[in-house]
N, CA, C and O of each residue as an XYZ file, in Angstrom:
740
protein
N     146.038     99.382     87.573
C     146.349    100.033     88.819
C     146.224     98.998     89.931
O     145.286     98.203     89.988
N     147.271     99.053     90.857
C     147.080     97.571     91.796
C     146.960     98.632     93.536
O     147.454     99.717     93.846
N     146.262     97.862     94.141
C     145.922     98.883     95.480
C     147.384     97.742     96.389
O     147.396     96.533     96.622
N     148.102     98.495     96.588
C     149.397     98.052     97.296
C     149.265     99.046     98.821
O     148.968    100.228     98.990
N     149.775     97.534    100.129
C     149.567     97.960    101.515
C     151.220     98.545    102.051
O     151.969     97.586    102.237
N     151.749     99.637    102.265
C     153.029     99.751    102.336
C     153.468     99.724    103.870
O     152.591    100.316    104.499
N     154.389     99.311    104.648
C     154.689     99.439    105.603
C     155.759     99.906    106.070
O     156.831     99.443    105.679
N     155.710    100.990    107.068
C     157.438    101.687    107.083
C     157.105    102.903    108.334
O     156.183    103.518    108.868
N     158.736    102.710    108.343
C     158.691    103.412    109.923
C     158.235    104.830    109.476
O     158.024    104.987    108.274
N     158.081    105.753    110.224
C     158.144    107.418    110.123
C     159.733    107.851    109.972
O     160.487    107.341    110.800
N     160.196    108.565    109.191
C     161.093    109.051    109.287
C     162.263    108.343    108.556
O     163.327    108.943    108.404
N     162.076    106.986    108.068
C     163.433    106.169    107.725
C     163.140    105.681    106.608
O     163.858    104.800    106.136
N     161.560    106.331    105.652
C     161.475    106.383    104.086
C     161.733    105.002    103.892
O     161.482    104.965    102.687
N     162.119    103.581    104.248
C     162.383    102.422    103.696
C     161.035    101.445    103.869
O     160.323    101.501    104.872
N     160.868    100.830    103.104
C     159.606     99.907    102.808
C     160.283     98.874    103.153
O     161.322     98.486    102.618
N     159.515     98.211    104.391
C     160.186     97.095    105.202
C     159.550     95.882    104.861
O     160.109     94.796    105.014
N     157.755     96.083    104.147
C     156.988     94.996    103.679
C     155.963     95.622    102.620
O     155.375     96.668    102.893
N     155.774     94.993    101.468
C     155.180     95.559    100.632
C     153.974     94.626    100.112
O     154.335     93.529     99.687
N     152.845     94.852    100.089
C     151.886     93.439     99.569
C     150.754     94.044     98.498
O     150.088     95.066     98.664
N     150.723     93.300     97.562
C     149.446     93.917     97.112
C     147.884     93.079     97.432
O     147.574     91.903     97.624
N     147.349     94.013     97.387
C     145.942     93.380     98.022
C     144.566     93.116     96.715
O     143.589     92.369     96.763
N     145.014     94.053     95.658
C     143.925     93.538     94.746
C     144.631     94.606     93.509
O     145.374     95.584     93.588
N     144.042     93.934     92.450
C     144.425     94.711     91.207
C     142.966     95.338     91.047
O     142.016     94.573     90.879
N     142.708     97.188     91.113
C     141.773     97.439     90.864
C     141.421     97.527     89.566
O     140.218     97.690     89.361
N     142.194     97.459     88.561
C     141.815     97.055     87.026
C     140.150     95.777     87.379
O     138.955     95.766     87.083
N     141.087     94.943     88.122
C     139.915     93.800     87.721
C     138.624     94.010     88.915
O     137.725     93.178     89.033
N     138.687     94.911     89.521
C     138.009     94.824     90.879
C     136.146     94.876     90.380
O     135.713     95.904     90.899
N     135.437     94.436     89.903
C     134.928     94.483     89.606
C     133.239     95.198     90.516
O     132.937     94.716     91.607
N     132.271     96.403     89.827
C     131.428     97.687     90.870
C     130.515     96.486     91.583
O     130.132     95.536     90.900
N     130.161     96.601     93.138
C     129.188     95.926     93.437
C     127.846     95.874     92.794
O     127.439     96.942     92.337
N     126.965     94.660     92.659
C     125.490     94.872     92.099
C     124.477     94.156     92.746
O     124.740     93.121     93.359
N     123.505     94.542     92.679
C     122.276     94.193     93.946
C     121.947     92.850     92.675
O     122.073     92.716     91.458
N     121.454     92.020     93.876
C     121.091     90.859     93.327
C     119.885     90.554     93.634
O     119.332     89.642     93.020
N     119.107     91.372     94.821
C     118.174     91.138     95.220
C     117.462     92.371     96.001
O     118.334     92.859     96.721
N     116.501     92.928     96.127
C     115.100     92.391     95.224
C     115.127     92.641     93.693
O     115.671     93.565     93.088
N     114.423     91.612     93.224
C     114.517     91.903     91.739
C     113.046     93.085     91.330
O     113.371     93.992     90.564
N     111.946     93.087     91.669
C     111.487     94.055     91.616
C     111.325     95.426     92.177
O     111.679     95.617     93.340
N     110.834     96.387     91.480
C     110.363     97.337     92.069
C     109.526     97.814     92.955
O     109.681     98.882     93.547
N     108.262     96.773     93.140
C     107.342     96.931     93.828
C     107.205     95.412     94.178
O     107.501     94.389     93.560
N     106.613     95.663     95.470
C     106.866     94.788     96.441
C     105.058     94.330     97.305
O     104.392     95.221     97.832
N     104.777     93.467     97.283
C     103.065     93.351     97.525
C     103.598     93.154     99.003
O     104.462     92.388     99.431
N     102.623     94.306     99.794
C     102.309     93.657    101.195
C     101.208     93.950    102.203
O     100.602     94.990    101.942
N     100.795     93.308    103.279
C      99.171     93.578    103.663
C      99.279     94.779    104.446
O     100.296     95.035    105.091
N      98.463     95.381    104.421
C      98.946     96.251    105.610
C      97.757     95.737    107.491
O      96.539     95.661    107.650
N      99.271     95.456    108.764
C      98.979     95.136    109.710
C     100.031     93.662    109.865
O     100.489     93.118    110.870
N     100.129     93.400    108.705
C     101.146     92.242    108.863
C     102.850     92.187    108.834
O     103.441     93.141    108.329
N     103.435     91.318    109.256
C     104.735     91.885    109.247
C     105.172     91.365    107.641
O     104.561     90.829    106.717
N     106.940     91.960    107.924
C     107.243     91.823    106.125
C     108.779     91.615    106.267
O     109.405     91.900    107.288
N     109.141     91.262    105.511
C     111.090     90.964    105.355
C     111.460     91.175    104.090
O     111.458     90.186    103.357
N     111.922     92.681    103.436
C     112.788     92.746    102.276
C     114.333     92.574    102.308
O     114.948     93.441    102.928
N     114.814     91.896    101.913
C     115.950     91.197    101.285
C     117.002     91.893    100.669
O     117.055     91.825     99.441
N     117.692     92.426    101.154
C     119.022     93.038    100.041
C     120.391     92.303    100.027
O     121.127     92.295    101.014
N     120.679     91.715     98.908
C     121.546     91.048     98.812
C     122.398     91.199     97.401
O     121.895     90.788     96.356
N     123.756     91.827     97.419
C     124.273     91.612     96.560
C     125.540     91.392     96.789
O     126.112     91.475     97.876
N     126.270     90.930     95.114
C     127.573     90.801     94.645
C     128.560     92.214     95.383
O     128.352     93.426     95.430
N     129.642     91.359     95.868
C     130.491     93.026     96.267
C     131.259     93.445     94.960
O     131.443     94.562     94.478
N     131.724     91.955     94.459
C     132.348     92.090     93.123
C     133.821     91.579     94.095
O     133.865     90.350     94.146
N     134.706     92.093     94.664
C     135.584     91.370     95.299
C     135.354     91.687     97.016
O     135.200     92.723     97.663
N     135.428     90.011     97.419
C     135.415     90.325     99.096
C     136.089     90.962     99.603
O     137.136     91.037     98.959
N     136.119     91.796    100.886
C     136.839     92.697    101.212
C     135.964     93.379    102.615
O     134.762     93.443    102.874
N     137.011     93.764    103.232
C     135.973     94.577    105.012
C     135.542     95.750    104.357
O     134.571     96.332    104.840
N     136.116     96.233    103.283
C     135.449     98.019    103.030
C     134.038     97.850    102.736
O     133.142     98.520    103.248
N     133.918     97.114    102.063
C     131.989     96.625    101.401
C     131.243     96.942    102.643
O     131.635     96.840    103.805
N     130.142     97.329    102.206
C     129.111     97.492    103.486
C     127.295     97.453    102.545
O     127.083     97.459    101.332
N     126.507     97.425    103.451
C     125.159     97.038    102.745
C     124.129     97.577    103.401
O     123.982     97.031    104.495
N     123.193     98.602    103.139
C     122.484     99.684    103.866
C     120.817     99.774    103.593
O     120.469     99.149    102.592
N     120.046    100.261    104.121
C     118.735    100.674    103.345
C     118.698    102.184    103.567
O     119.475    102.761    104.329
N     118.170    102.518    103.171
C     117.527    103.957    103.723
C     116.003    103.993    103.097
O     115.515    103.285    102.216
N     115.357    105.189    103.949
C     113.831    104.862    104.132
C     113.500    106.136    103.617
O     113.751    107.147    104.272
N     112.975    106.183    102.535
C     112.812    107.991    102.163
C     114.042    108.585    102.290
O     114.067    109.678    102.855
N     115.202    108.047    101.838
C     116.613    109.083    101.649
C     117.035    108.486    103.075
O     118.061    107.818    102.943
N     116.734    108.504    103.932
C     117.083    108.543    105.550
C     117.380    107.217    106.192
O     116.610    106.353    105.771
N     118.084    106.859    106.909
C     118.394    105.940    107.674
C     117.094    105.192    108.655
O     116.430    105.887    109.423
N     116.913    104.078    108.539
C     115.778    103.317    109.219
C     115.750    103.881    110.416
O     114.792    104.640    110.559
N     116.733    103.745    111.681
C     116.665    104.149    112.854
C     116.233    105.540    112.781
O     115.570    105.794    113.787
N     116.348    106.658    111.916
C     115.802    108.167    111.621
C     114.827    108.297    111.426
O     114.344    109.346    111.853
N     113.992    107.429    110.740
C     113.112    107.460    109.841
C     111.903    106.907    110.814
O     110.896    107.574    111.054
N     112.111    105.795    111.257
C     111.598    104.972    112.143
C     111.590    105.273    113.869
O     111.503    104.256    114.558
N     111.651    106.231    114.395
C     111.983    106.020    115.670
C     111.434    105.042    116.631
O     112.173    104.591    117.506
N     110.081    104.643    116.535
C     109.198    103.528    117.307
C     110.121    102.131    117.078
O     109.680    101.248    117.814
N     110.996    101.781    116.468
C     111.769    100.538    115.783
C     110.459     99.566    115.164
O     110.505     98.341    115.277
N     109.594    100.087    114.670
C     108.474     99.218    113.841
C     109.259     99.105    112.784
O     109.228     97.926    112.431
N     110.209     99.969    111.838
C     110.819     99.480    110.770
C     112.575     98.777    111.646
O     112.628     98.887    112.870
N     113.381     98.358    111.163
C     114.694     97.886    111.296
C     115.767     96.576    110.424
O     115.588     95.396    110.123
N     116.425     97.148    110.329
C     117.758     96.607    109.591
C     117.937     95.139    110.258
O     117.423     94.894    111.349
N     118.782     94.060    109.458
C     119.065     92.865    110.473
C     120.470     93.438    110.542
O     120.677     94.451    109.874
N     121.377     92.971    111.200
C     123.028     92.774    110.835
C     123.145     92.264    109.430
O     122.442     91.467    108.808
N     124.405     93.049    109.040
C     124.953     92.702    107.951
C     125.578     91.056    107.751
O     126.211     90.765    108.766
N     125.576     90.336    107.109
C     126.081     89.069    106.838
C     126.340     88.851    105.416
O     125.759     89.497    104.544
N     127.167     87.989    105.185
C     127.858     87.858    104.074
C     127.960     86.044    104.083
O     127.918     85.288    105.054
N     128.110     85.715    102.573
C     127.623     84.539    102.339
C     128.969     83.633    100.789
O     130.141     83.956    100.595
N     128.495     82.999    100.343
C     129.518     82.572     99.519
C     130.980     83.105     99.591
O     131.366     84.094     98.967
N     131.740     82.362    100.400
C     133.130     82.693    100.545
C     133.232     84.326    100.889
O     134.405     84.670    101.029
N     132.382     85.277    101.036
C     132.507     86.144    101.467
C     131.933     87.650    100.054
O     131.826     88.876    100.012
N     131.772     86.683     99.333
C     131.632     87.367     97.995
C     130.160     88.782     97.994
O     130.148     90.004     97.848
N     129.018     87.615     98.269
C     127.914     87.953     98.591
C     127.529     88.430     99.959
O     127.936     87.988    101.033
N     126.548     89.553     99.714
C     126.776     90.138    101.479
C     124.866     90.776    101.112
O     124.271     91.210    100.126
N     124.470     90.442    102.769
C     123.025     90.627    102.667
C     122.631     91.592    103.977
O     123.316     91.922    104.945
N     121.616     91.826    103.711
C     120.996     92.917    104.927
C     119.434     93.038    104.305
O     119.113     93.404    103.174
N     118.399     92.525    105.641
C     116.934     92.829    105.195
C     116.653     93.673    106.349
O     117.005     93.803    107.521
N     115.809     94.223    105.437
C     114.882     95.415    106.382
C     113.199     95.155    107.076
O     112.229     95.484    106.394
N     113.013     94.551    108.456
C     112.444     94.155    108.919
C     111.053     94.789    109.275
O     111.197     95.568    110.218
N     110.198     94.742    108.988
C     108.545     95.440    109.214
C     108.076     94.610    110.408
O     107.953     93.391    110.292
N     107.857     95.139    111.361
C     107.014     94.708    112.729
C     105.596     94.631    111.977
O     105.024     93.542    112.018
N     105.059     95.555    111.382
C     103.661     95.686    110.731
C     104.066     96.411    109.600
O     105.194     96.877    109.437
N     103.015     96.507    108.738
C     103.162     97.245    107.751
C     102.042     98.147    107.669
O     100.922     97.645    107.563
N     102.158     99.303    107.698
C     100.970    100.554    107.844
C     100.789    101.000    106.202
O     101.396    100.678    105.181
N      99.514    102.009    106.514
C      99.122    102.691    105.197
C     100.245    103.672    104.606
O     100.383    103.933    103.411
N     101.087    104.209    105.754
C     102.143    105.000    105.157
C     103.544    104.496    104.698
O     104.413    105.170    104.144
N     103.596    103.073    105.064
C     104.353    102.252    104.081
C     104.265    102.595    102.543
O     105.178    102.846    101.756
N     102.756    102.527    102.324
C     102.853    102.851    100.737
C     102.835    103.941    100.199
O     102.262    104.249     99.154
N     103.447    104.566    100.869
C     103.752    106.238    100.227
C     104.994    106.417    100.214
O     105.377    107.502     99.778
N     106.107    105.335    100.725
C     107.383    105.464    101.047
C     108.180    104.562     99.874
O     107.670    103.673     99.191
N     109.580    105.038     99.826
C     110.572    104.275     98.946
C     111.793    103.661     99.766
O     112.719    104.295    100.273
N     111.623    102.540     99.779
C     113.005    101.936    100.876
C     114.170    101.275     99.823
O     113.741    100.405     99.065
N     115.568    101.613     99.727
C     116.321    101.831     99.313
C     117.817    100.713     99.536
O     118.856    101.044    100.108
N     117.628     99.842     99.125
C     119.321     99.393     99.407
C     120.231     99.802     98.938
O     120.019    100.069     97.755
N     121.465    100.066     99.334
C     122.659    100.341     99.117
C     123.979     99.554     99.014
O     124.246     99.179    100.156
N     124.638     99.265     98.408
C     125.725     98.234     98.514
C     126.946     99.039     97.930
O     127.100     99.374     96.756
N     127.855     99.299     99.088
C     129.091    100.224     98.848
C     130.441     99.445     98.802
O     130.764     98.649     99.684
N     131.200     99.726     97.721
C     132.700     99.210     97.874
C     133.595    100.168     97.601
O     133.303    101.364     97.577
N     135.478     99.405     97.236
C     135.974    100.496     97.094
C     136.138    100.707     95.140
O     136.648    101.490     94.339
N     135.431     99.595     95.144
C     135.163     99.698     93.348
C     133.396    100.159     92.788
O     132.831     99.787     91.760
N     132.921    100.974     93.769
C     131.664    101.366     93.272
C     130.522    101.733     94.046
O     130.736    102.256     95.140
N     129.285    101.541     93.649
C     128.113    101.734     94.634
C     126.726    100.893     93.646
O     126.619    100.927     92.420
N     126.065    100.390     94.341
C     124.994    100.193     93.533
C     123.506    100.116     94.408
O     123.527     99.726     95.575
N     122.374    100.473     93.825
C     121.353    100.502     94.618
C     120.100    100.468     93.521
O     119.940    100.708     92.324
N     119.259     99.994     94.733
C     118.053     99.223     94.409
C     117.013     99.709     95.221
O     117.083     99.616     96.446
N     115.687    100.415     94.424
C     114.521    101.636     95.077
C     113.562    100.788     94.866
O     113.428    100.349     93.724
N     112.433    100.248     96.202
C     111.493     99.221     95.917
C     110.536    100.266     96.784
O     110.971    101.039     97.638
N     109.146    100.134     96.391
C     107.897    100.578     97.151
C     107.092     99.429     97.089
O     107.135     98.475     96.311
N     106.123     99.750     98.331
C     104.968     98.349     98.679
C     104.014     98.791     98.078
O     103.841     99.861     97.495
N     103.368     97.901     98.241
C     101.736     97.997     97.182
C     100.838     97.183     97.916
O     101.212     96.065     98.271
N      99.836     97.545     98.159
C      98.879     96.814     98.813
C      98.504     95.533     97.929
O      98.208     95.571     96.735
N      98.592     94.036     98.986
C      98.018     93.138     98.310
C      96.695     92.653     98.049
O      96.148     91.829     98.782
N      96.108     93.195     96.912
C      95.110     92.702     96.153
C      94.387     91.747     96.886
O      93.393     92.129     97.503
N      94.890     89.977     96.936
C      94.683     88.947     96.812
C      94.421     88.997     98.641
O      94.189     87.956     99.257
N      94.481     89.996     99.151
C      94.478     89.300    100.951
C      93.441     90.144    101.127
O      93.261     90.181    102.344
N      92.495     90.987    100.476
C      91.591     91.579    100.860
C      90.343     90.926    101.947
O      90.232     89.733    102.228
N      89.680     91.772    102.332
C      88.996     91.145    103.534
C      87.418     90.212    102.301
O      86.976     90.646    101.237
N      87.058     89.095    102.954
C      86.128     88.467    102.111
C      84.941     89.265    101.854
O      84.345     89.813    102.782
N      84.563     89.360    100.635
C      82.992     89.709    100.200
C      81.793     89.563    100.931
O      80.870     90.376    100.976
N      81.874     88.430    101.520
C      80.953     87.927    102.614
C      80.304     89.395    103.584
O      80.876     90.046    104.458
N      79.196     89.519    103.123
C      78.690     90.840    104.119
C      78.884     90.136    105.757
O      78.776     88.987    106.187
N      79.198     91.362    106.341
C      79.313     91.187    107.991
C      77.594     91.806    108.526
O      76.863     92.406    107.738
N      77.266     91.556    109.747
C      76.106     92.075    110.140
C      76.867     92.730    111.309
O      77.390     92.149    112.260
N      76.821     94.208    111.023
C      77.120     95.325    111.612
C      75.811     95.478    112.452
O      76.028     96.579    112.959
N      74.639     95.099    112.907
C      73.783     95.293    113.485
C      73.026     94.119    114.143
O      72.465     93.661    113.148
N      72.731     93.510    114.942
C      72.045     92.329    114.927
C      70.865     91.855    115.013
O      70.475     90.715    115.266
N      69.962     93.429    114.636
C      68.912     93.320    114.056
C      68.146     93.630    112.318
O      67.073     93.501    111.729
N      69.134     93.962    112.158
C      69.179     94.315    110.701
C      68.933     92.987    109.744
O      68.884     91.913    110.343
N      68.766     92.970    108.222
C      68.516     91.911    107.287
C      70.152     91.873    106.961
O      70.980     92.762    107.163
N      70.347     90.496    106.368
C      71.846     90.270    106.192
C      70.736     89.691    104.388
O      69.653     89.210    104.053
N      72.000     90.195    103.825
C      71.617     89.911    102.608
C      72.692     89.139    102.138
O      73.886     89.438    102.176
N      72.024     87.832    101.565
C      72.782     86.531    101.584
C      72.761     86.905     99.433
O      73.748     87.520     99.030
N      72.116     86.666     98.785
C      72.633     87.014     97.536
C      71.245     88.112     96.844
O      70.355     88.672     97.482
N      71.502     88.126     95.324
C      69.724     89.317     95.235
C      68.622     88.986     95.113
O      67.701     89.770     94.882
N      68.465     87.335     95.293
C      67.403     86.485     94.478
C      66.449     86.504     96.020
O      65.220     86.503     96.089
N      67.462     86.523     97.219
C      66.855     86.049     98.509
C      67.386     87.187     99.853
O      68.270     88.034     99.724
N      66.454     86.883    101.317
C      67.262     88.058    101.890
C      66.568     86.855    103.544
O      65.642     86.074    103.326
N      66.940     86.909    104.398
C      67.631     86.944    105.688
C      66.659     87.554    106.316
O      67.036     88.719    106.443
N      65.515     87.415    106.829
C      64.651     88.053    108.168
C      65.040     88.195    109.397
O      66.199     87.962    109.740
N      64.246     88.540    110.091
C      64.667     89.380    111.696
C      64.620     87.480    112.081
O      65.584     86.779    112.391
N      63.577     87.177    111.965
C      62.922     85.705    112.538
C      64.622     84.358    111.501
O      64.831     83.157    111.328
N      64.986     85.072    111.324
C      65.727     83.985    110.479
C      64.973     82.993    109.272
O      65.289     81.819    109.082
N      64.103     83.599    108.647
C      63.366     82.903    107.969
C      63.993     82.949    106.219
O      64.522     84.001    105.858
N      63.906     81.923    105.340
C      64.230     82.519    104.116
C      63.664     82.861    102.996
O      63.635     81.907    102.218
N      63.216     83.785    102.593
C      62.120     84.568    101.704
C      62.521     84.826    100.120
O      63.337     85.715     99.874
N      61.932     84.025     99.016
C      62.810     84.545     98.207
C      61.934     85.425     97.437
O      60.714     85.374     97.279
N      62.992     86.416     96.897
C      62.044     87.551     96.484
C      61.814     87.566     95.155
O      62.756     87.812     94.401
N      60.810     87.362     94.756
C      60.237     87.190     93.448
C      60.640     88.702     92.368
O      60.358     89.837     92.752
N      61.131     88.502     91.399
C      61.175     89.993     90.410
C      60.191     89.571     88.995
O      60.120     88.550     88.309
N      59.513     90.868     88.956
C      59.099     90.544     87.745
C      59.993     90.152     86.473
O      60.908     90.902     86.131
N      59.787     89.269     85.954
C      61.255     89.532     84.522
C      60.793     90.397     83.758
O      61.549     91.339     83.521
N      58.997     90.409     82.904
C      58.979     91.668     82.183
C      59.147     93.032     82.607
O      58.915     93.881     81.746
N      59.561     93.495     83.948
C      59.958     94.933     83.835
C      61.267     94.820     83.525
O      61.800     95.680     82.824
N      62.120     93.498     84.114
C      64.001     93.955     83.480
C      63.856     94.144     82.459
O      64.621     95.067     82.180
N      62.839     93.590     80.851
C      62.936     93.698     80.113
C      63.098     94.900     79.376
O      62.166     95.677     79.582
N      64.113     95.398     78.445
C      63.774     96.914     77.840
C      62.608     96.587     77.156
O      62.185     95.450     76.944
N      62.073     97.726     76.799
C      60.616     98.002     75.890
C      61.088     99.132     74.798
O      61.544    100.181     75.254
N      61.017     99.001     73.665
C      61.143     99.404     72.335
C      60.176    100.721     72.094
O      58.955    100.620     72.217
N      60.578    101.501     71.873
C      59.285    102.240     71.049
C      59.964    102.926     69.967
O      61.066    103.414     69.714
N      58.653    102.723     69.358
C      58.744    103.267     67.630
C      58.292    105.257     67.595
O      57.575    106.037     68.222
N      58.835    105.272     66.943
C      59.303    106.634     66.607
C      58.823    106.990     65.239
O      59.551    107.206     64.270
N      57.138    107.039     65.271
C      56.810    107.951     64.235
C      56.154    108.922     63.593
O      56.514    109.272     62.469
């Protein structure tokens, strides 16, 4: 099947220019190329940039490249513009076409949400469902804080931190860690 552009007056039925523009036999369905996962690590308070980028399969103005945020359009979804779309752009001879979805911050209700790319042609649709996940690895340090500044700061269990700043280490008996056995008879 070939998608042919016809041109002709109203009324005088004659085809004055005829072109074809693509054989949709070969037109091959757009496919996301990017993100490759499903889940996506990010801190929450920091900003973030997901990536949608795919194959149109053939270049062409009909292609277009979308997110949606929970089913819904970013600007819907988002009214504060803390979430937002970049412009669409397109890349290798026109083939490849991208759009990221921009996080001012990333909140706790980020991770309850599914953000969605879309990549539409006139040979298909394809899409790609990613959720965030809190990152593990950026957690706040172990290091106790002194929430009080008279309080003991406890530096590890062997030792502890006085009012006077002094360092005391605290002796444990070892025979009580020890278990004790008893016989049963």
């Amino acid at each position: 099947m070939q998608l042919t552009i016809l041109t002709a007056f109203i009324g005088l039925f004659e085809v004055l220019h005829s072109q074809t523009i693509a054989d949709l036999t070969e037109m091959l369905p757009p496919r996301i190329l990017r993100p490759h996962r499903s889940r996506i690590r990010a801190v929450p308070g920091e900003q973030l940039v997901i990536e949608c980028k795919g194959d149109q399969g053939v270049p062409d103005e009909f292609s277009f490249v979308y997110w949606l945020i929970n089913s819904t359009f970013p600007g819907v979804a988002c009214t504060d513009g803390r979430v937002s779309e970049t412009k669409e752009s397109t890349s290798e001879h026109g083939r490849v076409i991208h759009r990221s979805l921009l996080f001012k911050t990333v909140t706790v209700e980020d991770f309850r949400s599914t953000f969605t790319c879309v990549i539409s042609s006139p040979a298909g649709l394809d899409r790609k469902t990613v959720q965030l996940r809190p990152n593990h690895k950026a957690r706040i340090s172990s290091i106790p804080h002194v929430l009080c500044p008279h309080s003991p700061l406890i530096i590890n269990s062997n030792a502890h931190r006085t009012l006077r700043g002094e360092l005391k280490e605290k002796k444990q008996d070892k025979v009580s860690q020890k278990p004790q056995l008893r016989n049963k008879m």
